[in-house]
N, C-alpha and C positions, 0 to 999 in steps of 0.2 A: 437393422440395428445401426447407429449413427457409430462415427470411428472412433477409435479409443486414439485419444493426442499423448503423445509421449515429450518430454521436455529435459533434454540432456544438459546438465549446468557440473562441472565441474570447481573444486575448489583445493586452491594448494596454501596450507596452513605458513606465512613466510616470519614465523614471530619469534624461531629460536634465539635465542641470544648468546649462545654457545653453551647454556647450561642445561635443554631441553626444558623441561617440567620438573625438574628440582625439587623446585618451590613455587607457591601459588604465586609471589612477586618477581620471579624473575625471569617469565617469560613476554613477549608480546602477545595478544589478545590477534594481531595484524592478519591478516589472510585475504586471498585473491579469490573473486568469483570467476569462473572464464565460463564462456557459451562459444560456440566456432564460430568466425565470422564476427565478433560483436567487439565491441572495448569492453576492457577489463572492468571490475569493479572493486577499487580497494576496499574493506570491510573490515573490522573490529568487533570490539562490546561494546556494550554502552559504557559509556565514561566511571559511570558507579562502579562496574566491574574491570576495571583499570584499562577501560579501552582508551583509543586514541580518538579526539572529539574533535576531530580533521576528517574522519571516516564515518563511512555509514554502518551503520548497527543492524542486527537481524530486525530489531523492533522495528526501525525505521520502516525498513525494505515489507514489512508485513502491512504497515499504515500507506505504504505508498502504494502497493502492489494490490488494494483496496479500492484507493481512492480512482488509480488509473483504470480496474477494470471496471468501475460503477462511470464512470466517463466514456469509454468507450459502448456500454449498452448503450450507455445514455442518449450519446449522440445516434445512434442506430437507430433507438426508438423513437428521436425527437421526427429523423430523415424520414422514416416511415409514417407519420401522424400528421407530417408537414406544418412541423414548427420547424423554425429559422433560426437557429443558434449562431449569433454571431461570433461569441466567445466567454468561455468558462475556462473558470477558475474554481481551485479547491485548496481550503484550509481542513487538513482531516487529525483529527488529533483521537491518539489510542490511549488509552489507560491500562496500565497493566500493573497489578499488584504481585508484591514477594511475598510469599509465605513463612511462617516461622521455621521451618525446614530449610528454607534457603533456594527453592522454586522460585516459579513464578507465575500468574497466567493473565492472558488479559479480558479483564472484563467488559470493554466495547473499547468501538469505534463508532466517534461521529464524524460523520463528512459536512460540511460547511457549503456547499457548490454556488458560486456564484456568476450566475447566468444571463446571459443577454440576448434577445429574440429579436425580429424584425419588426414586430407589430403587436402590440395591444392586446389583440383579440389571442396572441396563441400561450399569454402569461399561463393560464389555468390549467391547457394541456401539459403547459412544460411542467408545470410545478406537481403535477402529477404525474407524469410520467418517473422522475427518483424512485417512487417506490417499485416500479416497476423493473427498471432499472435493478432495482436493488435484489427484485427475485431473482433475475436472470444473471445477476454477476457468478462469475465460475468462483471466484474466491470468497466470495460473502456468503456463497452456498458451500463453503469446504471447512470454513470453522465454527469454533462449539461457542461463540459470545454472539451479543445484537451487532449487528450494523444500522447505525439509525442514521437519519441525513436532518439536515437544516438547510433547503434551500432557499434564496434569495433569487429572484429576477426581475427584470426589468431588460424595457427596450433600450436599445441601442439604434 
C-alpha cells in the first residue's frame, strides 16, 4: 500500500477589531496561514464578502493550488516522454457561483498553460500529455467540478 501523506497548515484568525463578531461588519475577514518552516500567508475573503483585495482569498489559493499541481505532473510527465519544456506559464481562472441561500460552489476550472518545448517534433506529445497531467493531479482528483485545460505551445 503506498503512504498516506499528512499536511499540517495551521491558521490564526487576526481580524478582531475589539468587537469580536458582533456584527457581520465589524470584524476583519484577515487571517494567517502558517506551515513550520515556510512564510506566512496573509489571507482574507474575497472582496465581495468584505475581504481585504491586498490578500489572497480561499478561492484564489483553490485556483492556484490547481494550476501548480497540474504543472508540476506536467513537467514530470513531459521529463519522462522526453519533451523539453523550456518554460510555462499558466492563466487558470475558477468560476464559482452563490446560491440563493448564500453558499457557494465552484463550477470549474480552466487552466490556460502556456508552453514552450525545444523542438518541433515534441509540440504533439506536450500538448497531450495536459490531459494526463490532469488524471494524475492530486487536487484535480480531490474535488466534485471539471478541470479542463486550454493549452498553447510552441518552440522556444
Amino acid at each position: 500500500m503506498k503512504k498516506v501523506h499528512r499536511y499540517n497548515v495551521s491558521l490564526q484568525w487576526t481580524g478582531n477589531n475589539g468587537k469580536g463578531t458582533s456584527a457581520y461588519n465589524v470584524y476583519s475577514r484577515n487571517h494567517t496561514i502558517i506551515v513550520n518552516g515556510k512564510p506566512e500567508i496573509v489571507a482574507t475573503s474575497d472582496p465581495s464578502f468584505l475581504g481585504d483585495i491586498e490578500r489572497y482569498n480561499p478561492e484564489e489559493l483553490l485556483v492556484a493550488s490547481i494550476s501548480s499541481c497540474h504543472l508540476l505532473w506536467y513537467l514530470h510527465l513531459c521529463s519522462e516522454a522526453g519533451v523539453i519544456v523550456t518554460a510555462y506559464t499558466d492563466r487558470a481562472i475558477g468560476t464559482m457561483r452563490e446560491t440563493e441561500k448564500g453558499s457557494g460552489y465552484f463550477e470549474e476550472v480552466v487552466l490556460y498553460p502556456h508552453v514552450f518545448v525545444s523542438h518541433t517534433s515534441m509540440i504533439d506529445t506536450a500538448n497531450a500529455l495536459h490531459k494526463k497531467a490532469n488524471e494524475f493531479c492530486f487536487i484535480a482528483n480531490s474535488v466534485n467540478f471539471p478541470v479542463r485545460h486550454q493549452p498553447t505551445c510552441e518552440v522556444c
